[in-house]
N, C-alpha and C positions, 0 to 999 in steps of 0.2 A: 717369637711365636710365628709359624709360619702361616700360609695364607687360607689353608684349610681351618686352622683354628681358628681364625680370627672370623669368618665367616659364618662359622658354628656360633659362635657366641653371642653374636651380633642378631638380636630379635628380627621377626620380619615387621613388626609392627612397632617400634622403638620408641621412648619418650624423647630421645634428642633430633630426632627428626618427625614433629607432634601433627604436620601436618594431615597422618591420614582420620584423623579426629574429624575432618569436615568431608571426607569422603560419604559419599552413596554406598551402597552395596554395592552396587556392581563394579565400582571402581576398587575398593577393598580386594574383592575377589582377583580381577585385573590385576591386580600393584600382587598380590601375594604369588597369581600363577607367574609371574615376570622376574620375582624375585632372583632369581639365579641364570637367567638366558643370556644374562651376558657373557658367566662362567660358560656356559653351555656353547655358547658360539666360539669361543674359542675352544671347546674338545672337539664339534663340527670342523673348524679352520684344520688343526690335526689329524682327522678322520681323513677328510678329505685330502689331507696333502699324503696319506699313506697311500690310499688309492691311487691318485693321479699317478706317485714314485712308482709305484707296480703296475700302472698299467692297467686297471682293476674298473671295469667298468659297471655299472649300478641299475642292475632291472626294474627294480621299484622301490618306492616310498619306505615299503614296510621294511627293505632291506637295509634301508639307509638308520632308520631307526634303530633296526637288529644290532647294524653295526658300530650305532653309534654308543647302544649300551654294552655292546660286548667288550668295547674300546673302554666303556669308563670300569666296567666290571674286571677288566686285568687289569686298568692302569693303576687303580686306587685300591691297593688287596690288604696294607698292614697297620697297624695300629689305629693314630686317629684318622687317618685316611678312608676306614670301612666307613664311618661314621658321615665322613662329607661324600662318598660315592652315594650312601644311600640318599640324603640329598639330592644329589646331582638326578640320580636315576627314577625318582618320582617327579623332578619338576620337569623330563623329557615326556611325561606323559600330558602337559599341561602345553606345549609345544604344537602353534596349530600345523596340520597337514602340509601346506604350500610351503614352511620351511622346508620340510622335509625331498619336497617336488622341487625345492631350487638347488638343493644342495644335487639330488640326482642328476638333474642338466648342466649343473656346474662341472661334476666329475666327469660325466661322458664326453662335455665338449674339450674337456681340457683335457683326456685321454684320447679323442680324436685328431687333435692337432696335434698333439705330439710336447706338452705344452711342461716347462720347469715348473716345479710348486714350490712356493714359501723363498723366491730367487730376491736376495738382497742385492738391493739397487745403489751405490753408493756414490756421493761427488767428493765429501770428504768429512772428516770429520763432527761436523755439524751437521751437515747433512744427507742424512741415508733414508732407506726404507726397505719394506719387505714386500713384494709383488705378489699376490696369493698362486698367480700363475700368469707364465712370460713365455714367448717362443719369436725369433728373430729368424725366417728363414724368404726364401725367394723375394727379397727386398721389401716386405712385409712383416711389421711390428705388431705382434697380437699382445694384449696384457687385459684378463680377465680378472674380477676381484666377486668375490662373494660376499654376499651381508644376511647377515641372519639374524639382524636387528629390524624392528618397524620405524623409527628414523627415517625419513624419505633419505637417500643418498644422490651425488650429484658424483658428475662423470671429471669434475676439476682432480680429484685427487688424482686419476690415471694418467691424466694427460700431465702430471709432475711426474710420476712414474715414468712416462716415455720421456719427458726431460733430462730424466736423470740416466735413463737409459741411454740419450743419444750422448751425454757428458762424459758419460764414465768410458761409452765405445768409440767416441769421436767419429759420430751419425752425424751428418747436417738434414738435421726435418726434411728439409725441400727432396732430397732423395729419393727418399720411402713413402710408403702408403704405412698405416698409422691404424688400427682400429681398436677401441675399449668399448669391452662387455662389465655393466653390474647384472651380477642375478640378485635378484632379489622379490621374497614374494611372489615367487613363481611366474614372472617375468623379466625380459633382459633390457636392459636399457642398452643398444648398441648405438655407439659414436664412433664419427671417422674425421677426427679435428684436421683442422688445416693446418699447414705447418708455422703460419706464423701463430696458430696457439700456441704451440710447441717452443717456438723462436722467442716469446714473451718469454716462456718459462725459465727457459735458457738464461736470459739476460736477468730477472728475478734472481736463481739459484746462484748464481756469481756475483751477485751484486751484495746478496744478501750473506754469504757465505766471506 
């Protein structure tokens, strides 16, 4: 059963997970418009990495949204597939605004610099990852990540990203200047770690590997 079915089948309010029995209303409604944003964040993660690949820069909000359902309306076209698009394309309406305003800054800035999308990061077998977006140029390591999750996010993961980055390119931190963007929530969290963060991670990823 692939992963659209299982999905479908799967109530939004289930008896094996009985918890939402003590919810409020307003949390009911919350937990049901949420139900699927995880899915959703990674069709956003895709969307976006097609833009970035083209070059494809994003005037507004409402665009980003256009795009996002034209993207699920081809991707998902045959059998049980119409069935979880439709899914998919009501709970984008349940999707607040500032997702949509970070996903916009996310593409333009990562189409401004010039920036790889979806660049896997690897040291070796155990340990890899996927960069949402990477550009290594004039002694300057940029790696931006997107969230399109409400989760607060913390700028630790990027700075294993440039770890693995300097591992895999035989970078020593101390070299470069280093900077990580999250967008998220229609804000950016920019960091510009020191290289012995970088240098910790270094020794981590080999140690642990």
């Amino acid at each position: 059963m692939n992963s659209q079915n299982i999905l479908m089948d799967h109530a939004p309010f289930s008896p094996s997970q009985p918890s939402w029995l003590r919810y409020d209303d307003d949390t009911i409604i919350a937990a049901y418009k949420n139900k699927h944003r995880a899915e959703l964040g990674t069709e956003m993660h895709e969307w976006a990495s097609i833009q970035i690949n083209l070059g494809n820069k994003v005037s507004s909000n409402k665009e980003v949204e256009k795009g996002l359902r034209t993207h699920l309306w081809t991707k998902y076209k045959t059998g049980d597939a119409l069935a979880y698009r439709q899914i998919l394309l009501k709970s984008v309406g349940y999707l607040p605004s500032e997702v949509f305003a970070t996903v916009k800054t996310f593409v333009n800035d990562s189409v401004n610099y010039c920036m790889a999308s979806e660049a896997k990061l690897t040291y070796s077998d155990y340990i890899f990852g996927t960069a949402d977006a990477i550009r290594y140029s004039d002694n300057l390591l940029r790696i931006f990540d997107l969230k399109t999750g409400s989760a607060p996010a913390k700028s630790e993961q990027l700075f294993v990203y440039a770890g693995l980055y300097c591992l895999e390119n035989k970078v020593d931190p101390h070299s470069i200047e280093i900077e990580t963007r999250i967008y998220q929530g229609d804000e950016i969290i920019d960091d510009h770690p020191f290289p012995e963060d970088i240098e910790d991670n270094l020794d981590h990823i080999v140690h642990v590997d």
